[in-house]
N, C-alpha and C positions, 0 to 999 in steps of 0.2 A: 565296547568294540573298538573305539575311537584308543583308549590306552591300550588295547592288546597290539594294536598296528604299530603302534608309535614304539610299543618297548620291541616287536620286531625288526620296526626299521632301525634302533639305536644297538641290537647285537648282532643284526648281519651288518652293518654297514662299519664295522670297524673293522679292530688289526684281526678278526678272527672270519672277516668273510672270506678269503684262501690262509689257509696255515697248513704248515709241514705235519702237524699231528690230523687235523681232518684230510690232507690227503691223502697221507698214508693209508690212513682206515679208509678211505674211501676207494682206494686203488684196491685194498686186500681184500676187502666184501667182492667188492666189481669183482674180481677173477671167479669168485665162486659163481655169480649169474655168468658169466662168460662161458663156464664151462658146462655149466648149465646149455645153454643157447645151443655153442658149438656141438656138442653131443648130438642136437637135433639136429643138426644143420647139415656136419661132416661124421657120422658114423661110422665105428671100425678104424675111422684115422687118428691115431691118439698124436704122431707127429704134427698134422698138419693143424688140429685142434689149440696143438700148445703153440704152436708158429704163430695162427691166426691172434691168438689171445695175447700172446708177447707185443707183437705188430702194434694193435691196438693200443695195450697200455702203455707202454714206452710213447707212443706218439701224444697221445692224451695229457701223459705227464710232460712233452714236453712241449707242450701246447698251453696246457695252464700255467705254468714255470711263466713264457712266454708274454702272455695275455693280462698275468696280475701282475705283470711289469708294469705294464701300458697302461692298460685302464683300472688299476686299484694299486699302483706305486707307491701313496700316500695313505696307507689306509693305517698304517701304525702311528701317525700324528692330527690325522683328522675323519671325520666321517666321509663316506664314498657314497658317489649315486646310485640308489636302489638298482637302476635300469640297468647301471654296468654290470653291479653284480649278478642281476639274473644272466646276463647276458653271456661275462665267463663262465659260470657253473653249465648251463644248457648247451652252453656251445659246445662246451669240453666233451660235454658227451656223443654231441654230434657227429666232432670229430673222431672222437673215439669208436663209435660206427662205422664212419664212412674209411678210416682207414685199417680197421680189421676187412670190410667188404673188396678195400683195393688189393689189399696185399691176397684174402683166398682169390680174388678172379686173377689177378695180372701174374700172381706169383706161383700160386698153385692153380690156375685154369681152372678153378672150381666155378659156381655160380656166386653173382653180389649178393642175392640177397638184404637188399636195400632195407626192405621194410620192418624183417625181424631184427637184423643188425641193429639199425638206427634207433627205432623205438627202446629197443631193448636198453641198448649205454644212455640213450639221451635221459627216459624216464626215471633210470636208475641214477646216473652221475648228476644230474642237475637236482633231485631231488635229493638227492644223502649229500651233496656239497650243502642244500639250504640249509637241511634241520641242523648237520653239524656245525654248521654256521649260527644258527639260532641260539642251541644250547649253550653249547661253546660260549658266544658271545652273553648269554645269559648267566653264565657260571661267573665268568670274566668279571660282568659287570656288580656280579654279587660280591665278588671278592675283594674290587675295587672300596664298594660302599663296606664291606666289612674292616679294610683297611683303614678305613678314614673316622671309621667306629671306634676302632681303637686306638686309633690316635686323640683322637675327644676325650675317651674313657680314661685315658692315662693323664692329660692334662687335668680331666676334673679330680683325679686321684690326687694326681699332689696338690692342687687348691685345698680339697679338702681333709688332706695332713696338714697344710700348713693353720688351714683354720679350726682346726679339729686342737692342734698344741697351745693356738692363742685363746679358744674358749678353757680349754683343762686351766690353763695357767690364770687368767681371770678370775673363773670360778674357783680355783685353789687362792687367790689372791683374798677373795670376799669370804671365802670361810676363814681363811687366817683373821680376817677381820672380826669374824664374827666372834670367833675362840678367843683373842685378845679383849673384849669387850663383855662378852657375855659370859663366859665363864665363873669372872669375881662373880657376877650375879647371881650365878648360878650357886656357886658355893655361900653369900651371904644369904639367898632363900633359906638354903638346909641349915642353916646358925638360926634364923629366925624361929623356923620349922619346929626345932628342937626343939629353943627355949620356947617358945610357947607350948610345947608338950611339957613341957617341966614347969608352967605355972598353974594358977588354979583355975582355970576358965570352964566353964559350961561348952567343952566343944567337943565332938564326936573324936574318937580316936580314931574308927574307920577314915575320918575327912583328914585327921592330920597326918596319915598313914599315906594315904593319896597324895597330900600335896609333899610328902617327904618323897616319893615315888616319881613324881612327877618333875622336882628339884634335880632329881638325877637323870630323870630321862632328858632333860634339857639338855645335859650336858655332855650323855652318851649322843643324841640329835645332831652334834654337828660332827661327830668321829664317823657315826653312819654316812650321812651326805658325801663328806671325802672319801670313805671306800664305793660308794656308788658314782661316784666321779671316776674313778680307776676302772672299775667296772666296765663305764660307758667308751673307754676310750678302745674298747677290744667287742665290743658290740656292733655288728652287720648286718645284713638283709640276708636271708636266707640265702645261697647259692642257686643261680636260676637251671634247671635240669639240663640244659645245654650247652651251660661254660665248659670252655678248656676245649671247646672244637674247632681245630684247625683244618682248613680244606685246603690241598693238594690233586692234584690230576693223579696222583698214583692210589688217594682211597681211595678212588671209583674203583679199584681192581678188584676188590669184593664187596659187592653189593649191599648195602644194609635195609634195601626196602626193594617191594617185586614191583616195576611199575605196571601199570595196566593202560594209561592212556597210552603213553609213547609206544608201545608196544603194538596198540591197536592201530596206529597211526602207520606203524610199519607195515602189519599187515594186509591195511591197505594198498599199502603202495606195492608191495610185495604181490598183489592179484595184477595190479596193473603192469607193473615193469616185468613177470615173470611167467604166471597162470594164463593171463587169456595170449598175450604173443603165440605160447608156447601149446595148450589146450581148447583155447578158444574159448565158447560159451561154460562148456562142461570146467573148463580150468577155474573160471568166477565161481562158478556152482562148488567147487572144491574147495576154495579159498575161503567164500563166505562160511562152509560149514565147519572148515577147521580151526577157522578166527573165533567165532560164535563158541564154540569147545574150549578152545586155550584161554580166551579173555573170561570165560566163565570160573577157567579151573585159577588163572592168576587171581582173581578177583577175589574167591574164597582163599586160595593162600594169603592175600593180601590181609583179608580181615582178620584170620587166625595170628599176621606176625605182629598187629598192633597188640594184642593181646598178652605175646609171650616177652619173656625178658633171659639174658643171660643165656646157657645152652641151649635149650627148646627153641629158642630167637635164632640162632645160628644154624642149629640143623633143619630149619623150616624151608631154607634156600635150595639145598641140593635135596628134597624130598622136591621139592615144588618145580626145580630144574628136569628131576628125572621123570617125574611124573609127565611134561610136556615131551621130553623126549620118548617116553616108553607111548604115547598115546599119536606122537605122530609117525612113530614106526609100526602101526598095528595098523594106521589107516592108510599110511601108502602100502601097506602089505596088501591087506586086503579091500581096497578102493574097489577092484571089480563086484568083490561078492556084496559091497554094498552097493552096486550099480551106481556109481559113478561113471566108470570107464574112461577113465582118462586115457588120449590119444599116447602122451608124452611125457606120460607118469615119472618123477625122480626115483631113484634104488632108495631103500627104507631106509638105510645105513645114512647116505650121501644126506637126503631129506632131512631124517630125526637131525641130525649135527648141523644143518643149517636154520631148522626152526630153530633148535637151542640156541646158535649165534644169534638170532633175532629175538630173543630175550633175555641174552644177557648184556648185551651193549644200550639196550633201553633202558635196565637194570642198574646198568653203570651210569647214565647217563641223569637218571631218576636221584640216584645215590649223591651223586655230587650234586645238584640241584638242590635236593634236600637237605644235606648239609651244611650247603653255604647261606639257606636261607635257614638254617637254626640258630647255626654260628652266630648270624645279620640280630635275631632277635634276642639269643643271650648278651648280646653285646647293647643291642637296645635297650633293653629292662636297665642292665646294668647301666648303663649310662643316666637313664633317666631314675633309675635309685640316686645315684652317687651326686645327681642335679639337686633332686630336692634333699639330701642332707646337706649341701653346700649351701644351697638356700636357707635353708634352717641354721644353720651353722654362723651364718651373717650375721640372719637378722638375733638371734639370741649373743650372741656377742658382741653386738652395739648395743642392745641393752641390759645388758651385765654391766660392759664400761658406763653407760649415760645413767642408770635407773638403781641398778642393787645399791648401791652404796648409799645413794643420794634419798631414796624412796623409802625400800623392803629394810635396808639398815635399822632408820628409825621407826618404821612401825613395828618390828621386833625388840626393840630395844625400849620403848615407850611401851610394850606392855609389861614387858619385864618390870619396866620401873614402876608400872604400878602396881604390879603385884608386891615387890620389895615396899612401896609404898605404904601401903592398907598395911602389911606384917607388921609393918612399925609402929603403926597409928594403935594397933590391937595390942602391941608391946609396951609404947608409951604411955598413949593416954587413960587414966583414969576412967573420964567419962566415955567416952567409945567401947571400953571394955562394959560398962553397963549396958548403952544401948545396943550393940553388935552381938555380945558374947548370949545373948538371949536366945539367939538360933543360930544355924549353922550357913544363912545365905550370905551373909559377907565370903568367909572360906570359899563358898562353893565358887563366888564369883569370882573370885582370887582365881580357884583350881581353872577357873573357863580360860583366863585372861590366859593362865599358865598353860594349858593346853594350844590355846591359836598358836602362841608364839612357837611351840615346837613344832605346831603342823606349816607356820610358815617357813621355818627352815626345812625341815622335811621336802615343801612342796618348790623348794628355791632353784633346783635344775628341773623340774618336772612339769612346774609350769612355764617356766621361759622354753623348754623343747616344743610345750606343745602351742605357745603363740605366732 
């Protein structure tokens, strides 16, 4: 609870607690409750309706214009006190009230109307300046942190080119090493190999078949390792499902998810600021039942679009659109036969087209949310990919420079020579050909020695990746 307030107060209390794009929206919703109101208020007058409603918003806007001079001037270079903000948002509406009530009594002699007027703007204006302020600010501050993402992402990108060129060139250093040294050896085994196939020894052909086999896999051994060096330099982490999104204020313009809370949220407030002013008790009673319906019906569209991908995913929106509208134009149609009876019922037309607005701007609002927090997290993965091969990139690169050469060199090279060793001892001496040539374990220990040493070049980038 303690961090959901805190990330509240950190995106209403910036440059996005009054803005030119939340007021806007917020002035173009507000006419449609005004007209709403007015129709009950001033009947048959469509002049004085649209006078009243003009009055209002022109003063309201330029009352907030006014107000976020004063008390939030500074809200594009620093955070602004909570208090004020509630203060312009609720005020505005007040005013917005109180000066559509002066303009119908003093201008048109009608009645003020204090109490539908006021309630009406203040509920509505002070509550759609918050949440677009929350959003807004929440979107803001996503895009902020996704910014700063990828400026991290791109710094560790070229660290780890720069270190990704010095390990290849290292380890192409150390195999050049190896191929200058190991090689002769490799080609003096298969001379040994040979001639001792061509003397007369008690030894298995199978075994010297093997270690002629093995004479040359040593040697193909270090050609494999530098193409697996090249290999590796074009090797990455899978691509995370959500790179390559970029978030903008204009892809909210179609929706890519149905939201359900925001939605619900609206409708809330949508009983309060519109249904009971306007019907009273019976007006809650309508509101709860058609909330309880629409949040049911988004709720299974919701679940069918995680499910689909590609066209089915796209045409899920406007079945799920039309579906809220088709279903709140059959209940303000027939609201009596269902015994509701509302005093002050909206035309189905007017109605259906203003629930729809009230689910696709939550829609929108949902959509860029969700976006800049996938954006936030493909950028995270990636970051924290590109951390630990930088990581790994280090520490195997100081130990190529400090250790291959000095270390894994000579324990490769030492077994070689022993294997070249015993070949010879089995070539020269007399007596060793007696005691040795009697079985085949000398060979086979030869073939062992001969085998490590191609599995330690084999394992010579594969274990420094994985230390």
């Amino acid at each position: 609870m303690k961090e959901l307030l805190n990330n509240f107060r950190v995106a209403v209390t910036g440059r996005w607690a009054v803005s030119f794009p939340t007021s806007v929206l917020t002035i173009a919703v507000g006419v449609v409750f005004a007209i709403e109101r007015e129709s009950l208020l001033v009947p048959n007058q469509l002049n004085s309706r649209l006078l009243i409603i003009a009055c209002g918003e022109l003063t309201a806007a330029l009352y907030l214009f006014v107000m976020q001079s004063i008390f939030l001037g500074s809200r594009k270079t620093k955070p602004q006190k909570i208090a004020a903000c509630f203060f312009v948002w609720f005020s505005t509406g007040v005013i917005r009230g109180i000066s559509a009530a002066f303009y119908a009594h003093f201008a048109l002699k009608l009645d003020f109307e204090f109490l539908t007027r006021i309630s009406n703007a203040t509920l509505f204006t002070g509550f759609t300046l918050t949440a677009l302020a929350f959003y807004a600010g929440t979107i803001e501050k996503n895009q902020i942190e996704n910014k700063a993402l990828r400026s991290l992402t791109n710094f560790l990108e070229h660290d780890e080119v720069e270190l990704t060129e010095i390990e290849i060139t290292e380890r192409s250093k150390a195999l050049e090493e190896l191929k200058k040294s190991i090689l002769p050896k490799a080609q003096k085994i298969q001379e040994l190999a040979k001639d001792l196939e061509k003397q007369d020894f008690i030894v298995s052909q199978e075994t010297l078949q093997i270690l002629q086999s093995q004479s040359e896999q040593l040697a193909l051994s270090i050609e494999d390792e530098r193409k697996s060096l090249i290999r590796r330099q074009f090797e990455r982490d899978e691509t995370h499902q959500y790179a390559g999104i970029r978030v903008t204020f204009f892809t909210g313009l179609f929706p890519k998810t149905i939201s359900v809370r925001i939605t619900m949220l609206v409708f809330v407030f949508g009983a309060l600021a519109a249904q009971l002013p306007r019907n009273g008790l019976a007006g809650g009673k309508f509101a709860l039942i058609d909330g309880l319906v629409i949040m049911t019906m988004l709720l299974i569209f919701s679940r069918i679009s995680r499910r689909l991908s590609g066209t089915p995913l796209f045409l899920i929106y406007p079945i799920a659109y039309g579906a809220v509208f088709t279903w709140q134009f059959l209940l303000l149609k027939y609201q009596k036969e269902l015994g509701l009876n509302l005093v002050n019922p909206n035309q189905p037309i007017a109605g259906a087209l203003k629930t729809l607005l009230n689910v696709y701007i939550p829609s929108v609002i949902a959509s860029l949310i969700t976006d800049s927090s996938r954006e936030r997290e493909a950028l995270t993965a990636a970051s924290e990919n590109i951390r630990t091969r930088v990581k790994t990139l280090s520490k195997t690169t100081d130990q190529l420079k400090n250790k291959v050469v000095a270390t894994r060199f000579g324990v490769i090279q030492g077994k070689i020579s022993g294997v070249i060793m015993g070949l010879q001892i089995m070539q020269d001496s007399e007596e060793s050909k007696k005691e040795l040539m009697g079985s085949n374990k000398f060979l086979l220990q030869t073939i062992k020695l001969l085998d490590e040493a191609i599995n330690e070049i084999s394992n010579l980038g594969r274990q420094l990746d994985e230390a």
